[in-house]
N, C-alpha and C positions, 0 to 999 in steps of 0.2 A: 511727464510721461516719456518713457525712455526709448529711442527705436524699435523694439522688439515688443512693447506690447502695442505701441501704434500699429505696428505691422498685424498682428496679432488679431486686434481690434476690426481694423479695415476686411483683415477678409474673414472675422467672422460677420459683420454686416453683408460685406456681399453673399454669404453664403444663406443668410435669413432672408436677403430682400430675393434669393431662388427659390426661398419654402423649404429650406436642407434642413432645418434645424428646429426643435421642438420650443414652443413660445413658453409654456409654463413650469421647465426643471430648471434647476439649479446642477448644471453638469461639471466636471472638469474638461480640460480641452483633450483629452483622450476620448472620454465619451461623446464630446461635443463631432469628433472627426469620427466616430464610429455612427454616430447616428446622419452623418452627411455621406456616409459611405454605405450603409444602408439606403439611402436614395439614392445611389449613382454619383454620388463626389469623392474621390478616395485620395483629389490632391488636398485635403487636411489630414488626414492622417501622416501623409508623407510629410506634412510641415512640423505634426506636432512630433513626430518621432524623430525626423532626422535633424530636426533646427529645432523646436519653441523647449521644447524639453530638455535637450543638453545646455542651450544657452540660457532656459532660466533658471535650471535647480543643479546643475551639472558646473555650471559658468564655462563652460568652453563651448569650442566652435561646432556644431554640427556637421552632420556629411552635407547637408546641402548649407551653401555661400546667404548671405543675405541679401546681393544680388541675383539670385535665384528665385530665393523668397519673395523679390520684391516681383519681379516680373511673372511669379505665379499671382498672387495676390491682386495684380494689375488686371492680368486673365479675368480671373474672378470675378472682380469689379466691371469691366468689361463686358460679360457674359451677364451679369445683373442688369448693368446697363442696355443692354440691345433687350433681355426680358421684358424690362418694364416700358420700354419705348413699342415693344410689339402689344402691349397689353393696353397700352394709350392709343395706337391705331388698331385697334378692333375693338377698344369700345363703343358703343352705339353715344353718335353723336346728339348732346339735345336739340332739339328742335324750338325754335318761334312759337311763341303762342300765337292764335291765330290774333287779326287786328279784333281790336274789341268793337262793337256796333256802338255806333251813338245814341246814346238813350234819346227814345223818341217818345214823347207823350202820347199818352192814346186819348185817340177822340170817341168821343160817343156819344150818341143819337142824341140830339133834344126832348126827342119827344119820348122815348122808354129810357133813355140811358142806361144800353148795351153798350158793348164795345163795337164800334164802326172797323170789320178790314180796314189794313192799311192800302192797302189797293184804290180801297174807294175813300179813302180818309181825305185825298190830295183834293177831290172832287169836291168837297163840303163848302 
């Protein structure tokens, strides 16, 4: 895999691990950066117009550097990152089960064999 679709790659995971991006089409990365721009991300579209598109079907350099790309992309990943670490401290932590009771046999009367309270069970 060649630097530009690694780069490519990484932030379209960060842009799904935000919810930007729709889980069951089949898009192109034009569609992929319009429907992340429809939720409020419009730094893919600037990636795939000014960089992913000249330099993968164009072969030449785009208006934005691949140092550019790379420290958007990092953003990205970043902004994912603090997401999901907010989503892990506000989830409701599990709790201990409580401790379990010793199974205690129960006693009972001699003379009807009811069950005896345990209260008075020690008494016997």
């Amino acid at each position: 895999m060649n630097s530009l679709e690694a780069l490519w790659l990484r932030a379209l995971r960060a842009a799904d691990a935000r919810g930007l991006l729709p889980t069951s089409k089949s898009l192109t990365p034009k569609e992929v950066a319009a429907e992340a721009a429809r939720r409020g991300e419009d730094r893919l579209s600037k990636l795939v117009k000014g960089w992913y598109y000249p330099r993968s079907y164009g072969r030449v350099d785009g208006v934005i550097s691949d140092d550019e790309v790379s420290r958007v992309v990092a953003a990205l990943e970043a902004e994912a990152a603090l997401l999901e670490k907010a989503k892990e401290q506000s989830a409701p932590r599990p709790t201990a089960a409580p401790p379990s009771q010793p199974h205690r046999q129960t006693t009972r009367c001699d003379l009807c064999g009811a069950v005896v309270p345990e209260k008075f069970s020690e008494r016997i």
